[in-house]
PDB file of N, H, CA, C and O in Angstrom:
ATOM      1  N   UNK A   1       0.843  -1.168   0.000  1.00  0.00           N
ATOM      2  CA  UNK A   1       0.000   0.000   0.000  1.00  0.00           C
ATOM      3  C   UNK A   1       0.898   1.244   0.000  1.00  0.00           C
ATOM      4  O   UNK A   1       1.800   1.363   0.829  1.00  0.00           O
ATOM      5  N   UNK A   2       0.637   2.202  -0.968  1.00  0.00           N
ATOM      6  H   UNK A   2      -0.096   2.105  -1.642  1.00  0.00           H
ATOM      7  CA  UNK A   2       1.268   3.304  -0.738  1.00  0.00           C
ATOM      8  C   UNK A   2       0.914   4.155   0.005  1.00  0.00           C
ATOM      9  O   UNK A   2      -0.220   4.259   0.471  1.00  0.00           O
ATOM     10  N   UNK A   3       2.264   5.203   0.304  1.00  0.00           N
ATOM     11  H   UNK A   3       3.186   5.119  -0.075  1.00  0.00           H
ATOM     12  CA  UNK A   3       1.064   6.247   1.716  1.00  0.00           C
ATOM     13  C   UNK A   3       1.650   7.667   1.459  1.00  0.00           C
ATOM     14  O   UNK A   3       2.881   7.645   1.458  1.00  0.00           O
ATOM     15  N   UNK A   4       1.318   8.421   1.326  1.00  0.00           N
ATOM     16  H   UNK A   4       0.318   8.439   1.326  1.00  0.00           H
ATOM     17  CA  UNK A   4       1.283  10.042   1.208  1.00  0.00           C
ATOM     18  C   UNK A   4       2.381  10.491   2.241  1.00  0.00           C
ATOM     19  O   UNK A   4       2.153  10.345   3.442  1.00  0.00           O
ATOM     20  N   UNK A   5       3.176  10.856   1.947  1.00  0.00           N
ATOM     21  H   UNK A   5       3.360  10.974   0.972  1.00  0.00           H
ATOM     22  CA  UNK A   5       4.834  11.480   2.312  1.00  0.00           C
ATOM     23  C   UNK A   5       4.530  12.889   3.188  1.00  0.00           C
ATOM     24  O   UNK A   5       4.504  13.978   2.614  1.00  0.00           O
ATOM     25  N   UNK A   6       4.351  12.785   4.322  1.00  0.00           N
ATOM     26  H   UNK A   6       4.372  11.901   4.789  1.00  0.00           H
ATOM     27  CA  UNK A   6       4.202  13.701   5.435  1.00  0.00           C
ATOM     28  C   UNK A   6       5.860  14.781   5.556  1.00  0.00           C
ATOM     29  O   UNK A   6       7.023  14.473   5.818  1.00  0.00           O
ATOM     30  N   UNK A   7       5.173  16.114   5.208  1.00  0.00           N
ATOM     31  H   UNK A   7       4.229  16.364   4.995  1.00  0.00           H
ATOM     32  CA  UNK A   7       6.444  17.016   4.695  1.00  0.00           C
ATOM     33  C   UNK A   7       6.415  17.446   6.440  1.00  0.00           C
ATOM     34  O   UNK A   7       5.370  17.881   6.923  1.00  0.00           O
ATOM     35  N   UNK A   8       7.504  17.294   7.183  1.00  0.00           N
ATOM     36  H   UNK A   8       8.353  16.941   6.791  1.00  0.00           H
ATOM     37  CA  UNK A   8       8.234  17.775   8.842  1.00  0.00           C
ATOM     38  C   UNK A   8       8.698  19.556   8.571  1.00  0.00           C
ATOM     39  O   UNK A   8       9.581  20.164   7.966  1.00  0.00           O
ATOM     40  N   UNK A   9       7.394  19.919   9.505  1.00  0.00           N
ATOM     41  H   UNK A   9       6.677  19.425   9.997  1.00  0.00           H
ATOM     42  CA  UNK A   9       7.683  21.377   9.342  1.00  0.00           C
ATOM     43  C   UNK A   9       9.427  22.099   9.373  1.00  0.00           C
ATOM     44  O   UNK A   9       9.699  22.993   8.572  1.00  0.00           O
ATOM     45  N   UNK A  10      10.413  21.624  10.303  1.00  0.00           N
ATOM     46  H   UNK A  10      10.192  20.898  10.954  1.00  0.00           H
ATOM     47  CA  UNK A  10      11.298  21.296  10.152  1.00  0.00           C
ATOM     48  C   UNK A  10      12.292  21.450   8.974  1.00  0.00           C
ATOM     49  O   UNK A  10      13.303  22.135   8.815  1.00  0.00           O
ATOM     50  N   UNK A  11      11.706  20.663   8.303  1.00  0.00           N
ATOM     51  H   UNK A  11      10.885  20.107   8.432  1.00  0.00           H
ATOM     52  CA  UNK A  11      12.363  20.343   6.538  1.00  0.00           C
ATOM     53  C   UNK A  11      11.407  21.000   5.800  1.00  0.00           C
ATOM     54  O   UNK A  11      11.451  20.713   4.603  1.00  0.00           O
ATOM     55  N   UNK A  12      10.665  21.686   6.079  1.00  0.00           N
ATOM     56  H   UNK A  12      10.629  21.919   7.051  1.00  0.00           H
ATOM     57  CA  UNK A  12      10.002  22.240   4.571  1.00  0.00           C
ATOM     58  C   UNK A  12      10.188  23.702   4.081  1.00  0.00           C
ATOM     59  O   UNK A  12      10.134  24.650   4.864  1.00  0.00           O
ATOM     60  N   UNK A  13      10.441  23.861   2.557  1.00  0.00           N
ATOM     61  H   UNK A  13      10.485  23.090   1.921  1.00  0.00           H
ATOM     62  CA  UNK A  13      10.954  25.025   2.600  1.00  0.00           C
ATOM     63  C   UNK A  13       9.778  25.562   1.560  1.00  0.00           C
ATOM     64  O   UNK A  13       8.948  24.894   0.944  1.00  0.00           O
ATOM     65  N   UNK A  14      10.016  27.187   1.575  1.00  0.00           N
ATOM     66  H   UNK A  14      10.690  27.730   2.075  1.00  0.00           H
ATOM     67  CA  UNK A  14       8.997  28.002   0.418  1.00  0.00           C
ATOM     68  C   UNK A  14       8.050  28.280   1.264  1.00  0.00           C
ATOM     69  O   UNK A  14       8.069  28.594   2.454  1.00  0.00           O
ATOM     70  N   UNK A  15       6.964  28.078   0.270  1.00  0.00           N
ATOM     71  H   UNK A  15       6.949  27.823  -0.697  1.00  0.00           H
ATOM     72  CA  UNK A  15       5.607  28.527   0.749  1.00  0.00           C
ATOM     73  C   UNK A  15       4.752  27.076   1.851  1.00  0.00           C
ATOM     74  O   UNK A  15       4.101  27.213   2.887  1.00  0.00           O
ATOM     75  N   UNK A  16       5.107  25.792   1.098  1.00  0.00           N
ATOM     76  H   UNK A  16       5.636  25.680   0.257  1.00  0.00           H
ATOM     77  CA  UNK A  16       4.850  24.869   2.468  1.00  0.00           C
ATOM     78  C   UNK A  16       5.503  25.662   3.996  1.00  0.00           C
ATOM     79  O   UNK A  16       5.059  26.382   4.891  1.00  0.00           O
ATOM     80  N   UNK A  17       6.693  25.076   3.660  1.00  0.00           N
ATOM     81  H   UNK A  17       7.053  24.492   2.934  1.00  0.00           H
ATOM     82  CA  UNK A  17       7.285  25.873   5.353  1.00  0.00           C
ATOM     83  C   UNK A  17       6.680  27.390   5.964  1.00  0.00           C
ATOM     84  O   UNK A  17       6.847  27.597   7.166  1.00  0.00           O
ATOM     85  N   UNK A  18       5.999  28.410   5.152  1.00  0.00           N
ATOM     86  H   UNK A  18       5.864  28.242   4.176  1.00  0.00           H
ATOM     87  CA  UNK A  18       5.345  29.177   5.798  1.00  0.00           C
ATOM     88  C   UNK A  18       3.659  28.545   6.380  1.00  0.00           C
ATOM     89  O   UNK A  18       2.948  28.524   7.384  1.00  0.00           O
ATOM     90  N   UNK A  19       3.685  28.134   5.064  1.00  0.00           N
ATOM     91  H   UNK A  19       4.262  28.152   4.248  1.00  0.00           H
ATOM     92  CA  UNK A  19       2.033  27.441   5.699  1.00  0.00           C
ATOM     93  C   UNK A  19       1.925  26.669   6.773  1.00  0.00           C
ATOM     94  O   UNK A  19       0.880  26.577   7.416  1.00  0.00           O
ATOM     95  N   UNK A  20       3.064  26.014   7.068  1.00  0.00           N
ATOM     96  H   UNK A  20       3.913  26.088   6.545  1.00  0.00           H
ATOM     97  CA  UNK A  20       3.246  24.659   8.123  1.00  0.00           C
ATOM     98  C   UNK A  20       3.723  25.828   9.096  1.00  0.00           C
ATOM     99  O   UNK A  20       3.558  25.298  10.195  1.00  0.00           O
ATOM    100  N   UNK A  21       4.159  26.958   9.309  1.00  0.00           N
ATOM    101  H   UNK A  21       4.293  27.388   8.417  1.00  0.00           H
ATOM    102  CA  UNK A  21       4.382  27.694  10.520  1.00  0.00           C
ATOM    103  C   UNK A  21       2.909  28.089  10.710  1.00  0.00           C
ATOM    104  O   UNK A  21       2.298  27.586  11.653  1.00  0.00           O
ATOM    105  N   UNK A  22       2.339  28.890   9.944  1.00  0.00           N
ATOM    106  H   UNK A  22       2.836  29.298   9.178  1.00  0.00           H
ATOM    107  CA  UNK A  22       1.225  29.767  10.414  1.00  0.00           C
ATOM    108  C   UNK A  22      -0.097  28.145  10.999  1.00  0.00           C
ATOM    109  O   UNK A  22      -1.162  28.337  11.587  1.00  0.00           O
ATOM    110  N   UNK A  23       0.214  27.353  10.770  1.00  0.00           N
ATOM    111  H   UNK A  23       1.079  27.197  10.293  1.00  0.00           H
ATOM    112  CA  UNK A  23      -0.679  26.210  11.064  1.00  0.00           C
ATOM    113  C   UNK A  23      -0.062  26.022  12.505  1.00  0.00           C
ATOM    114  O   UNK A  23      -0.876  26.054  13.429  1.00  0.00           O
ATOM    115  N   UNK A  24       1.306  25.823  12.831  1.00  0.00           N
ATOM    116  H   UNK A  24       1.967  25.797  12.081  1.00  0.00           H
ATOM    117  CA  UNK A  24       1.699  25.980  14.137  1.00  0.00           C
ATOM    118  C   UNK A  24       0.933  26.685  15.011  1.00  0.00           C
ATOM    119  O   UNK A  24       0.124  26.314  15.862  1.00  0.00           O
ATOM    120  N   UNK A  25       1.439  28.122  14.558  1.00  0.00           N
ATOM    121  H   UNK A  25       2.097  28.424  13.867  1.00  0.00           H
ATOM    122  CA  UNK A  25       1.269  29.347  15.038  1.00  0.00           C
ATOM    123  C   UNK A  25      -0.098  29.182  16.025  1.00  0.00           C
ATOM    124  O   UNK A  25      -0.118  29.325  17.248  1.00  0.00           O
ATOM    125  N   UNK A  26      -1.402  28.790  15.007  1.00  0.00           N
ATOM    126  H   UNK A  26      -1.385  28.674  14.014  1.00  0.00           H
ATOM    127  CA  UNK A  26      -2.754  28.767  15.031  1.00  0.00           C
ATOM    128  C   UNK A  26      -3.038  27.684  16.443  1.00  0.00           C
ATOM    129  O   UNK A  26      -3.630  28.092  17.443  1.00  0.00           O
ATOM    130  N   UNK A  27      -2.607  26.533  16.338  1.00  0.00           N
ATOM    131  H   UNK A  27      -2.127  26.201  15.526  1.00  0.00           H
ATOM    132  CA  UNK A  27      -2.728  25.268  16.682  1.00  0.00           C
ATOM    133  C   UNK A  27      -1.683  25.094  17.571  1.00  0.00           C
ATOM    134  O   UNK A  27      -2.197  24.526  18.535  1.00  0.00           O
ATOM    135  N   UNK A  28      -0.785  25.222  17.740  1.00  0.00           N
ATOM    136  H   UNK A  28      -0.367  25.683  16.957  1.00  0.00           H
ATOM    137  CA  UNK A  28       0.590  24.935  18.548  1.00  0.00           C
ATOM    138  C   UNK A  28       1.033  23.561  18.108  1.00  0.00           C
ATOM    139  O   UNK A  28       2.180  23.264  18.443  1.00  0.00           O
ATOM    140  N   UNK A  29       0.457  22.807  17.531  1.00  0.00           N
ATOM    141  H   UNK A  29      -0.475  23.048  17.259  1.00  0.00           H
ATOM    142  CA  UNK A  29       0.930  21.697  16.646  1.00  0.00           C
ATOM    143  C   UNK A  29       1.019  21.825  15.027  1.00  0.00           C
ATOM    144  O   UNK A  29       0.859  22.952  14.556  1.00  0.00           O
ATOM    145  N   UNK A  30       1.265  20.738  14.150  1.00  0.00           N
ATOM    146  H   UNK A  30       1.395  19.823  14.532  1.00  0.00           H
ATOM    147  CA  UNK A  30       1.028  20.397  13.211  1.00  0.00           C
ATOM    148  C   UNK A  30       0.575  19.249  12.886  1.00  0.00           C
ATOM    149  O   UNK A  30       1.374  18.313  12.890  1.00  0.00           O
ATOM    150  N   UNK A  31      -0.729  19.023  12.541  1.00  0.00           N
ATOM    151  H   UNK A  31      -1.379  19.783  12.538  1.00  0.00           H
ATOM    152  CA  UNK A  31      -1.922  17.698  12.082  1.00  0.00           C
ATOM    153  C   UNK A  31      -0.962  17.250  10.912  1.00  0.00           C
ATOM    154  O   UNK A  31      -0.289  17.883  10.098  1.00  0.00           O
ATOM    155  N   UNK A  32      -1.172  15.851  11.159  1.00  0.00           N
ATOM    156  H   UNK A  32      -1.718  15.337  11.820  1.00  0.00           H
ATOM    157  CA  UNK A  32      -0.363  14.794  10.202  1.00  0.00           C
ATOM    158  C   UNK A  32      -1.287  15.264   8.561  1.00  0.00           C
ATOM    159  O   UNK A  32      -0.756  15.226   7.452  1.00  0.00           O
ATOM    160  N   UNK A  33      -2.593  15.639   8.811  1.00  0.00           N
ATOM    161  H   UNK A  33      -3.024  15.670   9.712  1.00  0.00           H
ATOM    162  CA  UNK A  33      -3.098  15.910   7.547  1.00  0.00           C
ATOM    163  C   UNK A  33      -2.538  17.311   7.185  1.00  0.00           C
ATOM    164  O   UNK A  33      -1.997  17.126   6.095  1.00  0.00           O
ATOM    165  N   UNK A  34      -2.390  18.551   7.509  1.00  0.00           N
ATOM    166  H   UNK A  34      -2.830  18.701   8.395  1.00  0.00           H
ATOM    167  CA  UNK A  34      -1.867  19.174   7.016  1.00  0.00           C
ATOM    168  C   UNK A  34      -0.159  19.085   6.664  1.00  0.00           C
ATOM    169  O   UNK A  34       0.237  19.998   5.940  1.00  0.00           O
ATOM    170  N   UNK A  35       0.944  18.013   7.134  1.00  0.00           N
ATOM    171  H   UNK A  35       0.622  17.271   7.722  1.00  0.00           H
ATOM    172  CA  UNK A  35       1.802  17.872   6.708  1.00  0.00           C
ATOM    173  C   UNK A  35       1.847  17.229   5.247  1.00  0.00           C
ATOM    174  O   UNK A  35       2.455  17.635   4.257  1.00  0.00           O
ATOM    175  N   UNK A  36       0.821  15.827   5.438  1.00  0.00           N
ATOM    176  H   UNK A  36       0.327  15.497   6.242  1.00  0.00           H
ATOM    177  CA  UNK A  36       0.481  15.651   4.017  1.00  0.00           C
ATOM    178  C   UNK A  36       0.169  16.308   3.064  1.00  0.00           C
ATOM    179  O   UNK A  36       0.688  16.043   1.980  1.00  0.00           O
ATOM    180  N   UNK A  37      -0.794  17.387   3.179  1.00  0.00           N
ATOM    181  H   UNK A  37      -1.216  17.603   4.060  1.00  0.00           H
ATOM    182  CA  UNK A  37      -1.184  18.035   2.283  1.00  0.00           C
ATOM    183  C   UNK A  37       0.227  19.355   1.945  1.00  0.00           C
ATOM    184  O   UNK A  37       0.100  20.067   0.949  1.00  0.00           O
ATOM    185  N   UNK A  38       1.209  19.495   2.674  1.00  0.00           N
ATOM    186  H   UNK A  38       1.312  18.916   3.484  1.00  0.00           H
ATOM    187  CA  UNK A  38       2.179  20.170   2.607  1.00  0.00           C
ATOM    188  C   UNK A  38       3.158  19.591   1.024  1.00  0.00           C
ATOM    189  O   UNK A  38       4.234  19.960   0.555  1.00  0.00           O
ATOM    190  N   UNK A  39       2.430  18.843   0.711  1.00  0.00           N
ATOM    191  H   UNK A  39       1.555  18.544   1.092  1.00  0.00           H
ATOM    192  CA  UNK A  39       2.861  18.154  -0.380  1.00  0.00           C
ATOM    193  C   UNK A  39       2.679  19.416  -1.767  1.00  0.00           C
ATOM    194  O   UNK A  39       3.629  19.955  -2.334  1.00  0.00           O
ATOM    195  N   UNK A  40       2.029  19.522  -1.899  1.00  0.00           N
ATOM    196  H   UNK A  40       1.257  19.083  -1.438  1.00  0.00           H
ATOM    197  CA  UNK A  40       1.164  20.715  -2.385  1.00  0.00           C
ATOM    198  C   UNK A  40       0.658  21.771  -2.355  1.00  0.00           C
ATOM    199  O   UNK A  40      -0.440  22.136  -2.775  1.00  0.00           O
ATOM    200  N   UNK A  41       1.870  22.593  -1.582  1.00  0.00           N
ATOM    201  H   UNK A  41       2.762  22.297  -1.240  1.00  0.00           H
ATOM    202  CA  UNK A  41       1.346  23.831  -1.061  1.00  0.00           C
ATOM    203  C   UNK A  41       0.013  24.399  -1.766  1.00  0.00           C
ATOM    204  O   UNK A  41      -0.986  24.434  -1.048  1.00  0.00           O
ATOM    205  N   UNK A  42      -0.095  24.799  -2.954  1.00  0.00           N
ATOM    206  H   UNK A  42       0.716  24.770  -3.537  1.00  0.00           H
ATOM    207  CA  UNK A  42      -1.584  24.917  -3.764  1.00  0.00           C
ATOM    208  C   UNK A  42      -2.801  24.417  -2.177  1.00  0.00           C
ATOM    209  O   UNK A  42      -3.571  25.066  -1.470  1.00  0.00           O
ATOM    210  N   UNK A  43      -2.355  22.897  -2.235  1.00  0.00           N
ATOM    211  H   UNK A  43      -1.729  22.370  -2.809  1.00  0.00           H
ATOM    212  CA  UNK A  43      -3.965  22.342  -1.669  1.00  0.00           C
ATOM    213  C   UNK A  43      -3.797  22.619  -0.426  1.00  0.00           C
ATOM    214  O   UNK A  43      -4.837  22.831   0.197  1.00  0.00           O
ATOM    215  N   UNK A  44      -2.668  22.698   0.235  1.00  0.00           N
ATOM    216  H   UNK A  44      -1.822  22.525  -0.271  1.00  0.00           H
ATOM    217  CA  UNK A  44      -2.595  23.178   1.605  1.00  0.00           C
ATOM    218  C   UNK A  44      -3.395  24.625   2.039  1.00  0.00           C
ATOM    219  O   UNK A  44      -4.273  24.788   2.886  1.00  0.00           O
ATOM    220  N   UNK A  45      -2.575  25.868   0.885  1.00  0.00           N
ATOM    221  H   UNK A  45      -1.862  25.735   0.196  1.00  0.00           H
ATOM    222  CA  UNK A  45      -3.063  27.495   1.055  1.00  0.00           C
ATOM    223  C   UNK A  45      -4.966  27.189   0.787  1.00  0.00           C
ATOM    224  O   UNK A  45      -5.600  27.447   1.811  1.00  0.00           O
ATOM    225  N   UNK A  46      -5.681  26.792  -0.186  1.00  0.00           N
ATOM    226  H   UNK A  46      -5.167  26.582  -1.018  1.00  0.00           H
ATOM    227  CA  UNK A  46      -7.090  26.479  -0.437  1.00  0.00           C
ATOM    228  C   UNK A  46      -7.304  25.419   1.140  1.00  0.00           C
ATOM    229  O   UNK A  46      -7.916  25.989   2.044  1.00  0.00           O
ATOM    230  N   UNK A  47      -6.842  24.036   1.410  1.00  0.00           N
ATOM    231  H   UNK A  47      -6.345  23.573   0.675  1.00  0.00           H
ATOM    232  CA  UNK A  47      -7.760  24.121   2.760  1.00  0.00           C
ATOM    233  C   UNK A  47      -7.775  24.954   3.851  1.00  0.00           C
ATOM    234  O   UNK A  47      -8.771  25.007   4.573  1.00  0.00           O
ATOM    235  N   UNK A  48      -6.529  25.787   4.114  1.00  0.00           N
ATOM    236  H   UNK A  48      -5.720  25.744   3.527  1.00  0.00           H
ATOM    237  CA  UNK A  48      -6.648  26.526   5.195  1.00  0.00           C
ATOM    238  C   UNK A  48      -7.139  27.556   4.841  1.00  0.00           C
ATOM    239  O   UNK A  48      -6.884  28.293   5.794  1.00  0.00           O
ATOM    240  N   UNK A  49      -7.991  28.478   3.708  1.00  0.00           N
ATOM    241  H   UNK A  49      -8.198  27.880   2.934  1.00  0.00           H
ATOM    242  CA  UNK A  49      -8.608  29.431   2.848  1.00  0.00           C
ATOM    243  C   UNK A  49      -9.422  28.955   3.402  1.00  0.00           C
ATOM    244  O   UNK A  49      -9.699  29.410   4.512  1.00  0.00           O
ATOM    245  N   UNK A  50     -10.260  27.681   2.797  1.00  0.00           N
ATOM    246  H   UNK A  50     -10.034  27.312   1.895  1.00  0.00           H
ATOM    247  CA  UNK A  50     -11.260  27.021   3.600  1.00  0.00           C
ATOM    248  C   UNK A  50     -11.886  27.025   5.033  1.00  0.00           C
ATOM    249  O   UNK A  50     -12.942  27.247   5.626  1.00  0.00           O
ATOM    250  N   UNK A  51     -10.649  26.662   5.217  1.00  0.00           N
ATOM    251  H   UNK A  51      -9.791  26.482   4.735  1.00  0.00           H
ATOM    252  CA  UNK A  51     -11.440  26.226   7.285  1.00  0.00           C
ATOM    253  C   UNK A  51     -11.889  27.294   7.658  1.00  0.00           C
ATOM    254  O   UNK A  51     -12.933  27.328   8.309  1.00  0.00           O
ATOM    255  N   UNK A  52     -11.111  28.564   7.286  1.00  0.00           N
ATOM    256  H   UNK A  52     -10.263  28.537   6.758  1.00  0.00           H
ATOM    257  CA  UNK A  52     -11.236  29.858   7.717  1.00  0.00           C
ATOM    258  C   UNK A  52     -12.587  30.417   7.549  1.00  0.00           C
ATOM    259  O   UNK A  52     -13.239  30.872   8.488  1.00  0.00           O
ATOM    260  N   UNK A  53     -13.038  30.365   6.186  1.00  0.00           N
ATOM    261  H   UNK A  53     -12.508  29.995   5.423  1.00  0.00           H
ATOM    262  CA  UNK A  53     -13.943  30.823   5.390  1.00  0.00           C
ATOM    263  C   UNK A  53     -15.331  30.453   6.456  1.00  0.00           C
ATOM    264  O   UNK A  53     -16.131  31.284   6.886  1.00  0.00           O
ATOM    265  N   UNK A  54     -15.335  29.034   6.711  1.00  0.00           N
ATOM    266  H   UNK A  54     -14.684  28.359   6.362  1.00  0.00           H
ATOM    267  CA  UNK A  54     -16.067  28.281   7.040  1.00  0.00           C
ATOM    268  C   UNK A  54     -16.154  28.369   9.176  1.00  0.00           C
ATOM    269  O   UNK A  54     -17.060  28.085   9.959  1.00  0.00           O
ATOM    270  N   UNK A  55     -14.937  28.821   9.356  1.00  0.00           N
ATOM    271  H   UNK A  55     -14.201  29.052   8.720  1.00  0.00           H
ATOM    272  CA  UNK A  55     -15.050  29.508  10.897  1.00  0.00           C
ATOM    273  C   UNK A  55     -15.961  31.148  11.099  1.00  0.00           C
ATOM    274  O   UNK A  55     -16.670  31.616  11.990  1.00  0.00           O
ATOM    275  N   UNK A  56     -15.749  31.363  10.509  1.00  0.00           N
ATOM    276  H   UNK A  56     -15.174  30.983   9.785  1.00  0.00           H
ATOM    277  CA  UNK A  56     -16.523  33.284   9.868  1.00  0.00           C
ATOM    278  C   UNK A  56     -18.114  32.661   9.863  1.00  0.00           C
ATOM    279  O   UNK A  56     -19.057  33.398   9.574  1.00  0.00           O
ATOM    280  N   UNK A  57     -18.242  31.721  10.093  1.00  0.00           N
ATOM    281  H   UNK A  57     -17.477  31.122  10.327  1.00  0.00           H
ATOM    282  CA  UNK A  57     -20.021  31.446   9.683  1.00  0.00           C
ATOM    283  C   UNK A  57     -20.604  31.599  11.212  1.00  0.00           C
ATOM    284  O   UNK A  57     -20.053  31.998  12.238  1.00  0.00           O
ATOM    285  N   UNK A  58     -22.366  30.971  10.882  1.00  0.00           N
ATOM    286  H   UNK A  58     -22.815  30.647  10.049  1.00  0.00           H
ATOM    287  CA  UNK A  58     -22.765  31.579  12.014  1.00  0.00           C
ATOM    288  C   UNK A  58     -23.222  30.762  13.198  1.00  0.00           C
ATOM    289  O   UNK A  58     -24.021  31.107  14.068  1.00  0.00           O
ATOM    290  N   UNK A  59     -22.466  29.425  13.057  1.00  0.00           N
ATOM    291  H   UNK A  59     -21.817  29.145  12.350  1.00  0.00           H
ATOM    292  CA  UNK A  59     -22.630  28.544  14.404  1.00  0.00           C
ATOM    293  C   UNK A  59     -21.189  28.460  15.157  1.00  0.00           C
ATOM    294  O   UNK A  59     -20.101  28.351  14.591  1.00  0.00           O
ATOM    295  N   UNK A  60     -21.422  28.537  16.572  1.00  0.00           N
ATOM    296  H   UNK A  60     -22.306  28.626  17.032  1.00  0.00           H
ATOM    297  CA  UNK A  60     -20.592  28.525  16.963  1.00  0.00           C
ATOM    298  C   UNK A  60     -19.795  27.632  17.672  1.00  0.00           C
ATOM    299  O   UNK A  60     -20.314  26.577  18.039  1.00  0.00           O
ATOM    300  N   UNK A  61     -18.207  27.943  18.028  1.00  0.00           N
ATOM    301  H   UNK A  61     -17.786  28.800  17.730  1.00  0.00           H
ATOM    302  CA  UNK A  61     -17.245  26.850  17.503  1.00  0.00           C
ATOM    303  C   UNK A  61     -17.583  25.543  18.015  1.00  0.00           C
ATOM    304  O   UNK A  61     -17.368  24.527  17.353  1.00  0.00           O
ATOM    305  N   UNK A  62     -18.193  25.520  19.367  1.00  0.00           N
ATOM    306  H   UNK A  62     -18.367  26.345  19.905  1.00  0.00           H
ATOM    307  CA  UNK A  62     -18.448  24.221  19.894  1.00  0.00           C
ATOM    308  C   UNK A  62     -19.397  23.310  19.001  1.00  0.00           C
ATOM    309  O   UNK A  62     -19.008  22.193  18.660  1.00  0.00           O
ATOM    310  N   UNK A  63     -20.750  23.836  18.593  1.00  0.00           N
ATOM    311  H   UNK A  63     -21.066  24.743  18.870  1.00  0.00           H
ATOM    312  CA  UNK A  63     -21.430  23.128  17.736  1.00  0.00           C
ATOM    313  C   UNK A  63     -20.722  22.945  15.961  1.00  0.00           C
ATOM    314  O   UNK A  63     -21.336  22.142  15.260  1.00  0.00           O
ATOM    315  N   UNK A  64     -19.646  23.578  15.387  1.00  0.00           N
ATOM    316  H   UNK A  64     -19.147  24.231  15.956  1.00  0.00           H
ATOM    317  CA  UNK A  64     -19.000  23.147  14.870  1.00  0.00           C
ATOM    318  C   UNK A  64     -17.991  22.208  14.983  1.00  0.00           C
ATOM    319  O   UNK A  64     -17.754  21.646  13.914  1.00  0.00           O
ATOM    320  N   UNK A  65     -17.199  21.785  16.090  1.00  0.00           N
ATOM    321  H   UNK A  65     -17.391  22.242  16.959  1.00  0.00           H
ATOM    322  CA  UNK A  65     -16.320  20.896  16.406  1.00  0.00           C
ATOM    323  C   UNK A  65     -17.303  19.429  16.821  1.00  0.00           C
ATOM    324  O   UNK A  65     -16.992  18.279  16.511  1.00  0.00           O
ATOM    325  N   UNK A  66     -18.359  19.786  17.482  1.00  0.00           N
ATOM    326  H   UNK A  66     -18.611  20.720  17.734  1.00  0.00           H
ATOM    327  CA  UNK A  66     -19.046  18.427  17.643  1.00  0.00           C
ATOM    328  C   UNK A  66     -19.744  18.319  15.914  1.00  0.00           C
ATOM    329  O   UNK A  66     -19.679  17.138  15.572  1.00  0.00           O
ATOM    330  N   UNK A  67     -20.344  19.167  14.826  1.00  0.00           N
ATOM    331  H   UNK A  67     -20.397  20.126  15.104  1.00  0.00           H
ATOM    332  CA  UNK A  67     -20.506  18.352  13.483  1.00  0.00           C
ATOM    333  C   UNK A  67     -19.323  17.891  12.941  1.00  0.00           C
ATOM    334  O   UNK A  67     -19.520  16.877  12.271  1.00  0.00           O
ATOM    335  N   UNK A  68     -18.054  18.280  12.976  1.00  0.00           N
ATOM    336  H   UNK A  68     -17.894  19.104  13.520  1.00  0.00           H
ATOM    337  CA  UNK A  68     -16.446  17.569  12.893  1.00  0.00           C
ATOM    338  C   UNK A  68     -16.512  16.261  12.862  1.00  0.00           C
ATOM    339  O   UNK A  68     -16.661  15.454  11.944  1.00  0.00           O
ATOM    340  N   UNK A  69     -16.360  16.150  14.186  1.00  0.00           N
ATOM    341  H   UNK A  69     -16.239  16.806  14.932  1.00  0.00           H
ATOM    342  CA  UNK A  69     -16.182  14.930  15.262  1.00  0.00           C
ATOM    343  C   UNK A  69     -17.336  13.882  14.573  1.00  0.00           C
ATOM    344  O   UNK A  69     -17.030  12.781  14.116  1.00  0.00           O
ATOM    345  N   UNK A  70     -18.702  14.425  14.584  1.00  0.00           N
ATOM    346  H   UNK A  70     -18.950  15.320  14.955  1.00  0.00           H
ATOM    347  CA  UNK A  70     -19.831  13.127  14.141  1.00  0.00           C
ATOM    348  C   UNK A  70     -19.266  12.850  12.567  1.00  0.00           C
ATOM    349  O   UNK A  70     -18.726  11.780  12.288  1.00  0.00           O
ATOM    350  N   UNK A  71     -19.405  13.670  11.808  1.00  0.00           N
ATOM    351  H   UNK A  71     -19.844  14.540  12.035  1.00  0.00           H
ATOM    352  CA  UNK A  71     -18.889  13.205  10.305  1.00  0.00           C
ATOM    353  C   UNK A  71     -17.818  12.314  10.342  1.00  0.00           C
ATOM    354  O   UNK A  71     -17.994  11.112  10.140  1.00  0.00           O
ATOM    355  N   UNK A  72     -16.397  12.935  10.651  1.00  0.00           N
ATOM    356  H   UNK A  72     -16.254  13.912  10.814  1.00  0.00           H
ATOM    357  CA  UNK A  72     -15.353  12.062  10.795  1.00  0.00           C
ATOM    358  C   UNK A  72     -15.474  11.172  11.082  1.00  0.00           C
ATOM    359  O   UNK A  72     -14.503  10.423  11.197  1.00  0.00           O
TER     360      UNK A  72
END
C-alpha cells in the first residue's frame, strides 16, 4: 500500500514551510493531515482558505467541532 509522504515542518521550505508555521502558530501543533497536504502547497493554502472561510459562519465553535467529530 502506498502512503502520502508527510512534509516535517522542520524540513520544509517556500511557501509549504510558511504554511506549516502559520498552522503551528494557530494550533501549537502540526496535524499529520496538514503535513500531508504540505505536499502541495496549492492544496494546503485552499484548505486553510477554507477552514477559515467556514469559521466566519454563524454557528458557533463548539457546535462546529461536535458536526467535525460526528462526520469524521
Amino acid at each position: 500500500m502506498s502512503r502520502i509522504h508527510q512534509i516535517a515542518p522542520e524540513v520544509a521550505t517556500g511557501k509549504a514551510q510558511e504554511l506549516l508555521a502559520a498552522v503551528k502558530g494557530k494550533l501549537g501543533l502540526v496535524p499529520n493531515m496538514t503535513r500531508a497536504m504540505a505536499n502541495s502547497p496549492a492544496v494546503l493554502e485552499g484548505y486553510l482558505g477554507l477552514s477559515g472561510s467556514l469559521s466566519q459562519g454563524s454557528l458557533p465553535a463548539k457546535t462546529r467541532e461536535q458536526i467535525a467529530l460526528a462526520v469524521g
